[in-house]
C-alpha positions in Angstrom: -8.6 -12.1 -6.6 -6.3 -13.1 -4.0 -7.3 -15.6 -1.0 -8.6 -14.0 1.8 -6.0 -15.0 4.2 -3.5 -13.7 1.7 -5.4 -10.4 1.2 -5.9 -9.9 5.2 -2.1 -10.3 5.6 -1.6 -8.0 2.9 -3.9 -5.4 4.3 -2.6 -5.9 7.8 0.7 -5.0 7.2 0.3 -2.1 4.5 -2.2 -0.9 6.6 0.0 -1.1 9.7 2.8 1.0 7.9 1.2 2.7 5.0 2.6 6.1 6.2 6.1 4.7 6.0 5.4 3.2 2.6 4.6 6.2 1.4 8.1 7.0 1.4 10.1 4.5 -0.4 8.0 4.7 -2.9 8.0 8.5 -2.9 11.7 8.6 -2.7 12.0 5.7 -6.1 9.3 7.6 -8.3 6.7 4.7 -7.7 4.4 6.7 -5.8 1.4 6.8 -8.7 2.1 3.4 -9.8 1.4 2.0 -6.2 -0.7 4.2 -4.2 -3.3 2.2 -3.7 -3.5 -0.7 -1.4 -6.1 -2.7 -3.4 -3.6 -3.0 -5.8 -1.2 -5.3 -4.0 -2.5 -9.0 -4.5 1.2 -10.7 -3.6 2.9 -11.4 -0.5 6.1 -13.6 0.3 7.5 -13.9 3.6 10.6 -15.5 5.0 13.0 -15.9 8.1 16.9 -15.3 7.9 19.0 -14.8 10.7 16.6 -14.0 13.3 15.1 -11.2 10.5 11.4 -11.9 8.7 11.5 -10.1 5.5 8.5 -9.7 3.3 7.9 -8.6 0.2 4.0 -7.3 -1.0 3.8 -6.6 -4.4 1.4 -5.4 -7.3 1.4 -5.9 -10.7 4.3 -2.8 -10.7 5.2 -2.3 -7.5 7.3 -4.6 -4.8 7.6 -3.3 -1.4 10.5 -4.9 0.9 9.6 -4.9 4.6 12.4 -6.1 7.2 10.1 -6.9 10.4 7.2 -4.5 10.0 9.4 -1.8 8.3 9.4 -1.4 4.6 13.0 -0.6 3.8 12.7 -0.3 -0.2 10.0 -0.3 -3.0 11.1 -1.5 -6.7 9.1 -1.8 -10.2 8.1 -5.7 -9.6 9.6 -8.2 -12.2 8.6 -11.6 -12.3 12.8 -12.4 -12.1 11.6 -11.3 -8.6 9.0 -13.8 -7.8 10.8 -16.6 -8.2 14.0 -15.3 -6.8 16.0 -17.2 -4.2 16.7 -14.3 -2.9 13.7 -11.8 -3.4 15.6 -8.6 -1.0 18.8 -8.5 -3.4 16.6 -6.7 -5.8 16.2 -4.5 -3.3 18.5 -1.3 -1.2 18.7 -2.6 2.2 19.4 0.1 4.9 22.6 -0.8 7.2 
């Protein structure tokens, strides 16, 4: 169980865009292994260059949002997590 300021934030924002998540993970063949919202327990969030990046993740699945966007949706590895750089894992739109 996450804490419920870390659960709300998660919500928030895959509730904000679930529509567009649906397609990056659509699009990577994640789409059964991260359907459901109650599923994603992680969240990190930084600032670079004027960009907040975030990335929500499950047990399976990591999401990359850029702003409120998500641009990308992986299979989450824990090389991930403790990444300093979590969005190179990730296909970054130009």
């Amino acid at each position: 169980m996450t804490a419920p300021t870390v659960e709300a934030a998660i919500h928030e924002l895959m509730d904000l865009a679930w529509n567009l998540v649906y397609d990056p993970l659509e699009e990577r063949g994640l789409l059964c292994d991260g359907l459901s919202v109650e599923d994603y327990t992680g969240i990190h969030s930084w600032v670079e260059d004027l960009t907040r990046y975030t990335v929500v993740h499950s047990q399976d699945v990591a999401v990359l949002f850029m702003g409120t966007r998500p641009v990308d949706a992986i299979v989450c590895h824990h090389d991930l997590l403790g990444a300093d750089d979590p969005k190179s894992y990730f296909t970054i739109p130009e």
